[in-house]
Backbone as a chain_set.jsonl record, in Angstrom:
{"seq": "XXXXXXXXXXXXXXXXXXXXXXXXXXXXXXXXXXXXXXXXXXXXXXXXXXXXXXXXXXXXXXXXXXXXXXXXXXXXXXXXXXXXXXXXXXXXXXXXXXXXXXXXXXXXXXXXXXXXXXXXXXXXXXXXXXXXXXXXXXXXXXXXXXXXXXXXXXXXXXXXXXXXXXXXXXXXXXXXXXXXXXXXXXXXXXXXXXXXXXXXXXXXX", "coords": {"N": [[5.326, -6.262, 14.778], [2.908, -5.654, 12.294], [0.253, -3.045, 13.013], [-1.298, -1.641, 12.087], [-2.805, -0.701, 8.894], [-2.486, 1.535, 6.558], [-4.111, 2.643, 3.435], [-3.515, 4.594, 1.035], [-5.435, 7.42, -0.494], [-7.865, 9.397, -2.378], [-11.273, 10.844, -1.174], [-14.112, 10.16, -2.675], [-16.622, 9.222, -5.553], [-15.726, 10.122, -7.965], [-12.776, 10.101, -8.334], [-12.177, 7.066, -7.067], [-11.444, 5.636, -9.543], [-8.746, 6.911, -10.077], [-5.081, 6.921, -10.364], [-4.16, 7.964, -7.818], [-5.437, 6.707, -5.766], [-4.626, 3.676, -5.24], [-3.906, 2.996, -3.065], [-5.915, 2.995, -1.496], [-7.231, 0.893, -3.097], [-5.814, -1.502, -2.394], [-5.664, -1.841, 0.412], [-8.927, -1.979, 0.559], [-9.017, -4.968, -0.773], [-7.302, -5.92, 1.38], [-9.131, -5.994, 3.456], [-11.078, -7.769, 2.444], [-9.874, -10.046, 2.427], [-9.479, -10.411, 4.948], [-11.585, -10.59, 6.327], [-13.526, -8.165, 7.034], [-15.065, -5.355, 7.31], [-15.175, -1.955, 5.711], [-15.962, 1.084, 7.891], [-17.181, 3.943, 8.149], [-15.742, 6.276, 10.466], [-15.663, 8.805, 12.331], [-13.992, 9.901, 14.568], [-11.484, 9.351, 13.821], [-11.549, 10.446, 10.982], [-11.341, 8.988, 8.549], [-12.194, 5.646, 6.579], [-12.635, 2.863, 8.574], [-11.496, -0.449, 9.747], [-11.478, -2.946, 12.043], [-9.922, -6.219, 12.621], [-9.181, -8.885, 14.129], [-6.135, -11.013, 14.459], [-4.602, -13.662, 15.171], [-5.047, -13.071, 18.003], [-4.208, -10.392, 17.912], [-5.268, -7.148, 17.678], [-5.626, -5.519, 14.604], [-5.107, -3.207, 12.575], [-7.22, -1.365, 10.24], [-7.25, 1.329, 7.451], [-8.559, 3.695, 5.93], [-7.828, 7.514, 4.976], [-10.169, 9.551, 4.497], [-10.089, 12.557, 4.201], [-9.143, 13.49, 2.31], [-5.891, 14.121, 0.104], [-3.959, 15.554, 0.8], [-3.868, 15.417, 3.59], [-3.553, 13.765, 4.627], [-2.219, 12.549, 6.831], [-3.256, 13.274, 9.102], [-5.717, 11.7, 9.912], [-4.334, 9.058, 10.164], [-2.328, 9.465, 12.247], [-4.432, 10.332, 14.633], [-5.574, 7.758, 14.943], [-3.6, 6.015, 15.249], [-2.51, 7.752, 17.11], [-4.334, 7.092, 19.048], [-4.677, 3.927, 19.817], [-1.732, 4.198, 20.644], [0.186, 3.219, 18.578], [2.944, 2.693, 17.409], [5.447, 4.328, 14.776], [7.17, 2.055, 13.67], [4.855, 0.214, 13.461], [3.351, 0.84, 11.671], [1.907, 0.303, 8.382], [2.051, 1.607, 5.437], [0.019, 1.631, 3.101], [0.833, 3.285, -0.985], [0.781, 4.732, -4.047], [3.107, 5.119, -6.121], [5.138, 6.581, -8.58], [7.79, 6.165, -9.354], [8.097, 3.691, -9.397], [6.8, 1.143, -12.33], [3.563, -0.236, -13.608], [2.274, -3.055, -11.848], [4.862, -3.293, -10.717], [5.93, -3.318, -7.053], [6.701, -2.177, -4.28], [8.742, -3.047, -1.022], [9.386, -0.692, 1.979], [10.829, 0.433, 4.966], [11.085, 3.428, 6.324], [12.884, 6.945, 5.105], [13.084, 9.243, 2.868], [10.005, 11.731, 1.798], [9.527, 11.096, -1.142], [8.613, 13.949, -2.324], [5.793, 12.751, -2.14], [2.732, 14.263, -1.431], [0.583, 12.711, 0.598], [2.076, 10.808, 2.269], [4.012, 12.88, 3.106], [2.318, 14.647, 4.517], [1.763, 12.505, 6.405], [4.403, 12.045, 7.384], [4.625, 14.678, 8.967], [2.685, 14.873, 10.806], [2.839, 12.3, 12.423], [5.555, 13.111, 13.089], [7.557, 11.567, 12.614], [9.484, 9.628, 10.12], [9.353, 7.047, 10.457], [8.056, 4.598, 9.686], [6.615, 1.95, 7.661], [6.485, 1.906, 4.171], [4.485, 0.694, 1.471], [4.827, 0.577, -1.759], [3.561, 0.98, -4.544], [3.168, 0.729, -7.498], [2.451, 2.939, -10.357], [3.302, 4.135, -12.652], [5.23, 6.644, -14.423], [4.581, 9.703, -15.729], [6.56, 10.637, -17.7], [6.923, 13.916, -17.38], [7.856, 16.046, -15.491], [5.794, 17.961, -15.468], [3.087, 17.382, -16.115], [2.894, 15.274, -13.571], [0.712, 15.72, -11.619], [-1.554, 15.968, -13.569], [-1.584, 13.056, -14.041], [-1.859, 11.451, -11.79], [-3.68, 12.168, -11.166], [-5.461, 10.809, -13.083], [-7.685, 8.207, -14.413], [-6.106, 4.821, -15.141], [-4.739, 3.162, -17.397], [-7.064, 0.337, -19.683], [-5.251, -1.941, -19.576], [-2.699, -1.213, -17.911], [-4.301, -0.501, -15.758], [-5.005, -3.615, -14.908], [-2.494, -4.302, -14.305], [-1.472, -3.044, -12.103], [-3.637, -4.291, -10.492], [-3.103, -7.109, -10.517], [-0.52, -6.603, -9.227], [-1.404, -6.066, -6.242], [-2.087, -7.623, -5.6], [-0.3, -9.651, -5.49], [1.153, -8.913, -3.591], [-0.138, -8.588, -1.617], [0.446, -11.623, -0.75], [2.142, -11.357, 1.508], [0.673, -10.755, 3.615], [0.371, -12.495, 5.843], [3.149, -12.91, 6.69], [3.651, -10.157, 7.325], [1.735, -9.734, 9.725], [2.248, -10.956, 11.127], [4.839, -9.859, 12.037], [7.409, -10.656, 10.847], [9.064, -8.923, 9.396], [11.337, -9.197, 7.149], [10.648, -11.543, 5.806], [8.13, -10.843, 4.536], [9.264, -8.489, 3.484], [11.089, -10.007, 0.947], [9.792, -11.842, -0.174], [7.81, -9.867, -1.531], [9.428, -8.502, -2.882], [9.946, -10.817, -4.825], [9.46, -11.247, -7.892], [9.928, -12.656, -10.149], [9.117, -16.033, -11.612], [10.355, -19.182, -9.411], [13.878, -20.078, -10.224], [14.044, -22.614, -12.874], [14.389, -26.44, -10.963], [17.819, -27.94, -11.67], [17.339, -30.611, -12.908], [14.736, -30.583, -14.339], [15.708, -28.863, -16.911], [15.192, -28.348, -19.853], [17.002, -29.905, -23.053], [18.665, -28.133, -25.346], [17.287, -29.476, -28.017], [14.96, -30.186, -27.548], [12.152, -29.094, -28.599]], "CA": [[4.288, -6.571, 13.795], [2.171, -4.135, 11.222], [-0.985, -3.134, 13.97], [-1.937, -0.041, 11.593], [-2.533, -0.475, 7.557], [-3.384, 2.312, 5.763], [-4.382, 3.453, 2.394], [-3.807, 6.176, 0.56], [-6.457, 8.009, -1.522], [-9.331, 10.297, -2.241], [-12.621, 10.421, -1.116], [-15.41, 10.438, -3.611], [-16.838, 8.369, -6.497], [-14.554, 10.493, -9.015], [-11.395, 9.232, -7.48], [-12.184, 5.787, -7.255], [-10.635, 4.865, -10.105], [-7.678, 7.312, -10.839], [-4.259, 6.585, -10.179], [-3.925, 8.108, -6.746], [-6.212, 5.864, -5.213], [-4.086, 2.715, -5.483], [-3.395, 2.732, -1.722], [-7.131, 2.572, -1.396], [-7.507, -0.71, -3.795], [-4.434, -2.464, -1.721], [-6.846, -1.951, 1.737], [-10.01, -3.0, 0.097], [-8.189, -6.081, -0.766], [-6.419, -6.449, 2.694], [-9.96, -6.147, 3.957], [-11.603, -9.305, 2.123], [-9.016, -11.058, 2.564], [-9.226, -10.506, 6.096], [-13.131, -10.558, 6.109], [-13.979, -7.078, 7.752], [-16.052, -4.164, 6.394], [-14.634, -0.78, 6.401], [-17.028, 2.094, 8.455], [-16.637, 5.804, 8.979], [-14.899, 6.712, 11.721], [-15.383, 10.256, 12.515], [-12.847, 10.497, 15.824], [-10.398, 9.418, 12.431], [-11.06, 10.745, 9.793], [-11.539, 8.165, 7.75], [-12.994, 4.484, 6.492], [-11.532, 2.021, 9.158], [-12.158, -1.954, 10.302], [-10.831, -3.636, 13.578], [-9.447, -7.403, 12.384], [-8.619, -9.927, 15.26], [-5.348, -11.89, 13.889], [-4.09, -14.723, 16.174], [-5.459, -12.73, 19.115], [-3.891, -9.086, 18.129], [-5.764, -6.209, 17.058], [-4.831, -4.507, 13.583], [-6.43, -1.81, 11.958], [-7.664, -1.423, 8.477], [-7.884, 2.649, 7.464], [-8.688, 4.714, 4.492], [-8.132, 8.347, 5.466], [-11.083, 10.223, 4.186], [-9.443, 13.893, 4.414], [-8.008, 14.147, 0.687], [-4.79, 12.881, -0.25], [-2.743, 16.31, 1.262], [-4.392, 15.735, 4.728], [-3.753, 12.02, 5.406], [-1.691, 12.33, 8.692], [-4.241, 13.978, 10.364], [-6.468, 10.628, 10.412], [-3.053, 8.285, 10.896], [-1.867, 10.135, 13.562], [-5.403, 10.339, 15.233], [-5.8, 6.783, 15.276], [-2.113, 6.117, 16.421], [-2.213, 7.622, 19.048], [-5.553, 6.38, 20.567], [-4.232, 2.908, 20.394], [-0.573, 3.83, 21.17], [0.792, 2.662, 17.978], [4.192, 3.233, 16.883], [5.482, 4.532, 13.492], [7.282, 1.329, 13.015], [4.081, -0.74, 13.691], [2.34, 1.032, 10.881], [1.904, 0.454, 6.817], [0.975, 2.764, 4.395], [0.897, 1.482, 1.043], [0.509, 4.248, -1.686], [1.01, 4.958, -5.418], [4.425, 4.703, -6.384], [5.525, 7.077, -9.653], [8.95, 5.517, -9.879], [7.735, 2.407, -10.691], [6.269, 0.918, -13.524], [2.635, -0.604, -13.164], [2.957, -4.164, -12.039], [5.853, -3.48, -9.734], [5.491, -3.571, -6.054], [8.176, -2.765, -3.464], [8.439, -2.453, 1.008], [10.509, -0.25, 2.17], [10.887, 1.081, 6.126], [11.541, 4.982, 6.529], [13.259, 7.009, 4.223], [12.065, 10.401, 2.615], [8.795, 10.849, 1.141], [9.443, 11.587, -2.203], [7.205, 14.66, -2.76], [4.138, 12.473, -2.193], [1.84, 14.892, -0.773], [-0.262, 11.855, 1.895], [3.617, 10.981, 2.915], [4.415, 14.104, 3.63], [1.539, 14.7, 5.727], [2.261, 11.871, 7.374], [5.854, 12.586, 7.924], [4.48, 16.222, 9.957], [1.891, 14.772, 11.595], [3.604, 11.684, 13.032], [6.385, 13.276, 13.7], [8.494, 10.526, 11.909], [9.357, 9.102, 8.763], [10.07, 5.293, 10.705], [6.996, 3.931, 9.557], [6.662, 1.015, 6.494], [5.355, 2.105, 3.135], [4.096, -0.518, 0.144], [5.19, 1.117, -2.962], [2.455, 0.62, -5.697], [3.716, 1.17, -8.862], [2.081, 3.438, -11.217], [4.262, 4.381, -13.931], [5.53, 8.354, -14.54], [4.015, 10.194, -17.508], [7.894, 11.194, -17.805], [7.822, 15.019, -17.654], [6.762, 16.623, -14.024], [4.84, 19.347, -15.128], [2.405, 16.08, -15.908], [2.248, 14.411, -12.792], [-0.714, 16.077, -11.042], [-2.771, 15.228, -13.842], [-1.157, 11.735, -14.226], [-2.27, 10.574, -10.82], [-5.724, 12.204, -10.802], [-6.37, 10.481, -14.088], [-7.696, 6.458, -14.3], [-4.782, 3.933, -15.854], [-5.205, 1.913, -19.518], [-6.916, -1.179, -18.739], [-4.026, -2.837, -19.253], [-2.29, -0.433, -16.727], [-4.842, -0.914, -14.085], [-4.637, -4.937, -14.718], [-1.362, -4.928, -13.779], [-1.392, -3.07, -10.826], [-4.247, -5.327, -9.405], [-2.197, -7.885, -10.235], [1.144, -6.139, -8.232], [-1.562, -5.814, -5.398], [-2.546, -9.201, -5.272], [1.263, -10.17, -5.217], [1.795, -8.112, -2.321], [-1.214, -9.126, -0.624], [0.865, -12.448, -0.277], [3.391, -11.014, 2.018], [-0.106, -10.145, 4.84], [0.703, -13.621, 6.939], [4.28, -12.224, 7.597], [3.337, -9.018, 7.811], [0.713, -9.762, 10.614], [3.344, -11.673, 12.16], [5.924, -9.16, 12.368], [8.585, -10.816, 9.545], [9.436, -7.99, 8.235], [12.025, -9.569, 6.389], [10.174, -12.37, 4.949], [7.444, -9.669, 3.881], [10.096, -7.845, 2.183], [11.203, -11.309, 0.402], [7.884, -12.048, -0.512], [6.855, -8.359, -2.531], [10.401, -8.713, -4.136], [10.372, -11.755, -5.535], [8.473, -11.239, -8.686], [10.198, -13.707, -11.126], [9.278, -17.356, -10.948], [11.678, -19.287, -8.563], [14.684, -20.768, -11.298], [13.865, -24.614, -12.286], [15.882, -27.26, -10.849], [18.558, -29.084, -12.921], [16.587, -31.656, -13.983], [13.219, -29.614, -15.061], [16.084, -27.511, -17.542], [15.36, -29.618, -21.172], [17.614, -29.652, -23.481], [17.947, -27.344, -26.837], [16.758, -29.798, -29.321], [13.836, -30.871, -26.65], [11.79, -28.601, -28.697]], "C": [[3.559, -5.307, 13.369], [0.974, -4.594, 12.354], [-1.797, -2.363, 13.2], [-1.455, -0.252, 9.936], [-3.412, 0.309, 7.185], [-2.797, 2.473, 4.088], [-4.151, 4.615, 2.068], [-4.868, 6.436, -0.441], [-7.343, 9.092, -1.791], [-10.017, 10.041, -1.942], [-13.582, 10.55, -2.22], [-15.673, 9.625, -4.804], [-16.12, 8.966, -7.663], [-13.51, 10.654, -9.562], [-11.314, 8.133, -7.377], [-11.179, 5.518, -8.12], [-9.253, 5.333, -10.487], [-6.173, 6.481, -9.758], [-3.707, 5.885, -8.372], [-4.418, 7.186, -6.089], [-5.673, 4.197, -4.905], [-3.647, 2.071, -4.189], [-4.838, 2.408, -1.506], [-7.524, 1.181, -1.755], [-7.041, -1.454, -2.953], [-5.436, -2.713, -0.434], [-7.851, -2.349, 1.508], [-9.763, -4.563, -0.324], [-7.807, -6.779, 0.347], [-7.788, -6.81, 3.384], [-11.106, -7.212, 3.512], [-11.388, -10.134, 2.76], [-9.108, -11.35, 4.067], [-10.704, -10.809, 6.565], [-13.293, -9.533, 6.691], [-14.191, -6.15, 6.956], [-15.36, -2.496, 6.996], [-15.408, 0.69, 6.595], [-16.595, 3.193, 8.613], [-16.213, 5.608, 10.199], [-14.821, 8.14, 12.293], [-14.578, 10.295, 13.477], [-11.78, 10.36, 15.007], [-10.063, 9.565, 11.324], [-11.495, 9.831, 8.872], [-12.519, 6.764, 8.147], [-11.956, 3.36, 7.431], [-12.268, 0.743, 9.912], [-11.465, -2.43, 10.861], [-10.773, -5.298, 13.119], [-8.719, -7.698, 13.399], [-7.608, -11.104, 14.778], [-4.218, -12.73, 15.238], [-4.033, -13.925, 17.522], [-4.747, -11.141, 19.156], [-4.438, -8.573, 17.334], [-5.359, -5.943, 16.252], [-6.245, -4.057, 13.167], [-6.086, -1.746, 10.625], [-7.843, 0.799, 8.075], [-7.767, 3.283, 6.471], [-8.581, 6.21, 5.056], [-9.351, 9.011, 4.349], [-11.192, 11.769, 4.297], [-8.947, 14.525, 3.063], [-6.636, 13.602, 1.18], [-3.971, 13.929, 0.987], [-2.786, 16.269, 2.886], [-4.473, 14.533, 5.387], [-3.023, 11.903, 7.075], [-2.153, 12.693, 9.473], [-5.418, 12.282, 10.711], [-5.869, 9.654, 10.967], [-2.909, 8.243, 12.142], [-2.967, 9.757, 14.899], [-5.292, 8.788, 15.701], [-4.488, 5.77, 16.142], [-2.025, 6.181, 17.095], [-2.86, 7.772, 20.165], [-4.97, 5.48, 20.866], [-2.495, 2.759, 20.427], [-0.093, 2.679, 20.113], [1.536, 3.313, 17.251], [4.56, 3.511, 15.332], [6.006, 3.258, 12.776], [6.268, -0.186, 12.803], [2.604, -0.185, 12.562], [3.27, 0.92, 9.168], [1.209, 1.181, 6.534], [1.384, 2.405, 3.253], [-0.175, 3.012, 0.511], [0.835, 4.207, -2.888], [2.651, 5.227, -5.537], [4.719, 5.412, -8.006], [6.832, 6.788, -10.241], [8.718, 4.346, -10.054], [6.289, 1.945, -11.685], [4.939, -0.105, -13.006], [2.961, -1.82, -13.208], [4.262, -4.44, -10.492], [5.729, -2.981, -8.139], [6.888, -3.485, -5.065], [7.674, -2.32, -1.821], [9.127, -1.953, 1.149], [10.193, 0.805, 3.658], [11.687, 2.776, 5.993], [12.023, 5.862, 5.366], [12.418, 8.977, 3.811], [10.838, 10.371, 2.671], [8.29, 11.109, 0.156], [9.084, 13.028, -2.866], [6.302, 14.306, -3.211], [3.274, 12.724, -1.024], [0.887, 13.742, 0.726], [1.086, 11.627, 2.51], [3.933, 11.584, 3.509], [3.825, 14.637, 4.9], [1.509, 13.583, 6.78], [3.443, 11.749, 8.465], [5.622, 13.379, 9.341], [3.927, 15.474, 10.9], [1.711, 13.347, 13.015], [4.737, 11.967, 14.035], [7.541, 12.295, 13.306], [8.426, 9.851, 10.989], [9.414, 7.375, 9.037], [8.942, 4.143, 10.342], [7.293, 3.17, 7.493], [5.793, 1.586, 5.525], [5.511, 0.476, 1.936], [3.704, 0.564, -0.712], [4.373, 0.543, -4.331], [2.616, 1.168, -6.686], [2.767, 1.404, -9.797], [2.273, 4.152, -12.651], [4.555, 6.221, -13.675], [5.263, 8.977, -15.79], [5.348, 11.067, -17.93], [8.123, 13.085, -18.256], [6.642, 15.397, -16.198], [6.131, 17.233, -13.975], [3.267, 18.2, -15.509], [1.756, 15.144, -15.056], [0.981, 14.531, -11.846], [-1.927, 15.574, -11.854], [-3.072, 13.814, -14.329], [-1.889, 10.596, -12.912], [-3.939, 10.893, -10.178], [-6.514, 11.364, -12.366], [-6.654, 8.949, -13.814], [-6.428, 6.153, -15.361], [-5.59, 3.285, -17.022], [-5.466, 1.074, -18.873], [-5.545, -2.133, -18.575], [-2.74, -2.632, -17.847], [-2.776, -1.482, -14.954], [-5.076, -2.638, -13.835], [-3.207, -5.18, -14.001], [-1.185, -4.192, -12.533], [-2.339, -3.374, -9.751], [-3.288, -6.411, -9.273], [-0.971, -8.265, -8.944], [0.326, -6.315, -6.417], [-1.997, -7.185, -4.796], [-1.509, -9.958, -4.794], [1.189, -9.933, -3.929], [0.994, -8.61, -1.011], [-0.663, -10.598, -0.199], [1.901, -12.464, 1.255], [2.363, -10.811, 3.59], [0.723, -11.1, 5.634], [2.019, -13.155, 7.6], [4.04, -10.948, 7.731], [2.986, -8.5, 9.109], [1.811, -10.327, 11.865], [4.898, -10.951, 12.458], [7.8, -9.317, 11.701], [8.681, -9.974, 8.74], [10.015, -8.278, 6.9], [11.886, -10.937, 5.292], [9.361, -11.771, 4.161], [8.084, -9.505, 2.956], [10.586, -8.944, 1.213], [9.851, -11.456, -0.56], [7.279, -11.206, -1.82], [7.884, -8.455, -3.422], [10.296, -9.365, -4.726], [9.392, -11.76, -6.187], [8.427, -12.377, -9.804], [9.695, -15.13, -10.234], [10.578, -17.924, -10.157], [12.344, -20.187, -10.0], [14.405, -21.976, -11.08], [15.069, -25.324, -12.064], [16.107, -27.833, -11.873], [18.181, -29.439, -14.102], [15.277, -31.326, -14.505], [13.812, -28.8, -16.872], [15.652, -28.708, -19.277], [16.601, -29.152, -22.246], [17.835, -29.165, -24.772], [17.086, -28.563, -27.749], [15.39, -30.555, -28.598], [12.376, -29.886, -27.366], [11.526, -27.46, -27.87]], "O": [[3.59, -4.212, 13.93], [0.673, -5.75, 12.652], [-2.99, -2.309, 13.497], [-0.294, -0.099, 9.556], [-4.634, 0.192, 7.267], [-1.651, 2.448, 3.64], [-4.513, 5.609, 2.697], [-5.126, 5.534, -1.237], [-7.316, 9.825, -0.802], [-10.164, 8.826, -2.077], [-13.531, 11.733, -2.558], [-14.586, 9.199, -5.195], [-15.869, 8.108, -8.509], [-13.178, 11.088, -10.665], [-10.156, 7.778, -7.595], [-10.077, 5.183, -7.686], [-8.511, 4.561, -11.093], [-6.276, 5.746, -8.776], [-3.32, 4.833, -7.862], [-3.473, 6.558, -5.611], [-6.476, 3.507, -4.276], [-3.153, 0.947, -4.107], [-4.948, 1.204, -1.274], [-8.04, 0.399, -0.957], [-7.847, -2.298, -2.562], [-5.966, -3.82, -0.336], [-8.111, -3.32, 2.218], [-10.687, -5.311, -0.005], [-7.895, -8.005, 0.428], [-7.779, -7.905, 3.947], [-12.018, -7.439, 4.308], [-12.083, -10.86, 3.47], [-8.827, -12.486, 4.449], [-10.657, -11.561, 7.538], [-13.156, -10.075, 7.787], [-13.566, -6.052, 5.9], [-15.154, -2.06, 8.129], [-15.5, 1.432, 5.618], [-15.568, 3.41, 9.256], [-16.467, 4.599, 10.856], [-13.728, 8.512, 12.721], [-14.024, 11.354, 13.184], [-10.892, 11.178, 15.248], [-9.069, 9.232, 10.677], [-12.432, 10.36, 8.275], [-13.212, 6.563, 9.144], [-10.804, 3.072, 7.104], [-13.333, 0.832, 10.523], [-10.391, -2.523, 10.267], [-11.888, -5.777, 13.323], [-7.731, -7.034, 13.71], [-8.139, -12.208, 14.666], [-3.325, -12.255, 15.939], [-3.013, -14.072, 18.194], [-4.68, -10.6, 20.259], [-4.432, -9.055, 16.201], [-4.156, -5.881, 16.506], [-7.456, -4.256, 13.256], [-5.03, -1.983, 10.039], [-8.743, 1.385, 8.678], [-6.616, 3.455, 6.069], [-9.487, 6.305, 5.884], [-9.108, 8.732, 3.175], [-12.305, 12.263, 4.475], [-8.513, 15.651, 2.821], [-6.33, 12.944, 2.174], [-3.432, 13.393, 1.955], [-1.956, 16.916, 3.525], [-5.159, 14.23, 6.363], [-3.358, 11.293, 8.091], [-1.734, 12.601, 10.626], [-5.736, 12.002, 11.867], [-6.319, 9.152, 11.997], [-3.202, 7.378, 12.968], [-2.621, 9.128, 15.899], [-4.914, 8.594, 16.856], [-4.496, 5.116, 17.185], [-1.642, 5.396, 17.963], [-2.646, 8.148, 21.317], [-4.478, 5.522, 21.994], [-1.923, 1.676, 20.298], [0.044, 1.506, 20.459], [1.205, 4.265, 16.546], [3.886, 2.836, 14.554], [5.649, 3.049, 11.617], [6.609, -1.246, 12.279], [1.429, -0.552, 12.569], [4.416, 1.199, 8.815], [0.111, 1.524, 6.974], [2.398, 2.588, 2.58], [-1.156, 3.567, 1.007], [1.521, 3.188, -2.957], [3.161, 5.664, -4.505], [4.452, 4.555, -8.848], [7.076, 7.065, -11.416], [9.226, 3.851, -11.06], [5.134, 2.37, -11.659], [5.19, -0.796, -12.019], [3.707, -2.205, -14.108], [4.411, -5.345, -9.671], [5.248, -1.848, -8.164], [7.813, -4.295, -5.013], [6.729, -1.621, -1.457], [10.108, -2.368, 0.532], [9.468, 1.794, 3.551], [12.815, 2.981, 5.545], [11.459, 5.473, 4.344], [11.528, 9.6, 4.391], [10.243, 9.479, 3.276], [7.091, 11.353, 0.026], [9.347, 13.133, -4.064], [5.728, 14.788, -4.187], [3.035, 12.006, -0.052], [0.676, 14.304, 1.801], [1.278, 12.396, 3.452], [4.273, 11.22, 4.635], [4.393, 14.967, 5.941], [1.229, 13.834, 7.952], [3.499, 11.511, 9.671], [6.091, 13.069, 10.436], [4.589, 15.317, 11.926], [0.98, 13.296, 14.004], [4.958, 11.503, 15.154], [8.573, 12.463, 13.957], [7.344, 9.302, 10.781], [9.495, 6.554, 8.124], [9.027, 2.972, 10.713], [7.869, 3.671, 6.528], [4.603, 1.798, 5.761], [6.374, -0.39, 1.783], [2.712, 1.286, -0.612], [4.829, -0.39, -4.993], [2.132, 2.294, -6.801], [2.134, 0.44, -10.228], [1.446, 4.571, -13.461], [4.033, 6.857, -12.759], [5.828, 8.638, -16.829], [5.17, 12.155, -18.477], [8.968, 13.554, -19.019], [5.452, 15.203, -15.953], [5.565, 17.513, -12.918], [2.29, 18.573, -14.859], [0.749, 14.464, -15.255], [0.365, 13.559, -11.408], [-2.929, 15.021, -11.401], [-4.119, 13.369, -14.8], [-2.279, 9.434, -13.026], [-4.78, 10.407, -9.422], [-7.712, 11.341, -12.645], [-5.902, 8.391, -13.015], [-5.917, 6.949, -16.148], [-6.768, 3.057, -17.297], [-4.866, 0.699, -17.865], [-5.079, -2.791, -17.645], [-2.161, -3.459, -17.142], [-2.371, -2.208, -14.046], [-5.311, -3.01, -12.686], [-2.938, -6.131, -13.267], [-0.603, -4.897, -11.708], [-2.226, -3.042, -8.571], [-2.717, -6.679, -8.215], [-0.642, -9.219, -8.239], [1.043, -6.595, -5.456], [-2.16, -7.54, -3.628], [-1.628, -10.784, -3.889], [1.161, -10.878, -3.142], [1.354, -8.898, 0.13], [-1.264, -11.004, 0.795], [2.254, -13.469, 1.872], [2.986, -10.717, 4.648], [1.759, -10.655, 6.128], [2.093, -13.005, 8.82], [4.51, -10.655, 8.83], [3.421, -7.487, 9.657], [1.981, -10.086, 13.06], [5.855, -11.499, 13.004], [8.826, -8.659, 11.876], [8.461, -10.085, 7.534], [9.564, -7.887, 5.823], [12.625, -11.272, 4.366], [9.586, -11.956, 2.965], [7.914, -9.985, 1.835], [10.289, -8.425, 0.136], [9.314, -10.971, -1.556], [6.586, -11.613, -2.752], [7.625, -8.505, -4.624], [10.522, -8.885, -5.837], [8.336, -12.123, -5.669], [7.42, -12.905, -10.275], [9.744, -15.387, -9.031], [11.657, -17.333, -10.19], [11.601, -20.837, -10.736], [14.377, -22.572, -10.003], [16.203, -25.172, -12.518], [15.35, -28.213, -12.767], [18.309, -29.161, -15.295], [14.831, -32.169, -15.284], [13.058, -28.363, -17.742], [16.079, -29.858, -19.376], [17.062, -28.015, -22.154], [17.149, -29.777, -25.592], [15.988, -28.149, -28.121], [14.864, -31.493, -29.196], [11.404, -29.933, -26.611], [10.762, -26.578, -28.261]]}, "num_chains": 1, "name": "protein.A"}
């Protein structure tokens, strides 16, 4: 089971809303939903809240370090409570997909996204779950630095509350260690196909 969800983001009220921050939204979210308030933490670095789910601890954590410096609060908190890379999420901003779209995916590179990366080092392993938060790509790279420090079109940032709201369906297995229903869950974006008898027929208007 996920014991350890983090955020990615910036600290400061001038970050709030840009791109990067999208791992941030996803945890403020997780943390409603869950009812718990998220407090400094200085021994981690970051904003983090202790949720009691069917009698096991998980952790809530924003690192509060800047984006390039996130595995230093991860890590920290890791490996007070002796939690493994595959017992942690990190959702984050996602530049290969399009706002709206939402994917899970266990291990793997880490793109050249700078909090990733630092996670990667500072872990010591890539075996840990990210939630892929789709932000779109301003399609030329010399672009993307100031693509993900900028805020999204409302319409943008509607749809990736939306994607986060989706995703936020997938906590219950999450919490419960279904990975594979999770992953089910964030994929399946289309409605489910109607049966048979729901289909009408052309001249049914």
């Amino acid at each position: 089971m996920i014991k350890l969800f983090v955020g990615l983001g910036n600290p400061g009220p001038e970050y709030d809303a840009t791109r990067h921050n999208a791992g941030f939204w996803w945890i403020d979210a997780l943390a409603r939903e869950l009812k718990v308030q998220l407090q400094p933490e200085r021994s981690y670095w970051g904003l983090a809240a202790r949720a009691n789910v069917h009698g096991h601890t998980v952790w809530l954590l924003e690192p509060q370090t800047f984006m390039n410096l996130s595995g230093k609060s991860v890590a920290a908190l890791a490996r007070f409570f002796k939690i493994a890379p595959e017992e942690i999420l990190v959702a984050h901003d996602e530049l290969d997909f399009a706002p709206g779209q939402v994917k899970l995916k266990r291990g793997g590179s880490h793109g050249g996204h700078n909090g990733l990366r630092d996670i990667h080092a500072q872990l010591g392993s890539a075996d840990y779950w990210r939630l892929r938060i789709g932000i779109g790509h301003p399609g030329v790279k010399a672009e993307v630095v100031h693509w993900v420090l900028k805020k999204p079109a409302p319409e943008q940032r509607t749809l990736i509350e939306d994607s986060i709201v989706h995703a936020l369906k997938a906590c219950p297995a999450l919490l419960a260690g279904d990975m594979d229903k999770a992953t089910l869950l964030i994929h399946t974006t289309k409605p489910p196909r109607p049966k048979k008898c729901d289909i009408k027929s052309p001249d049914a208007g």
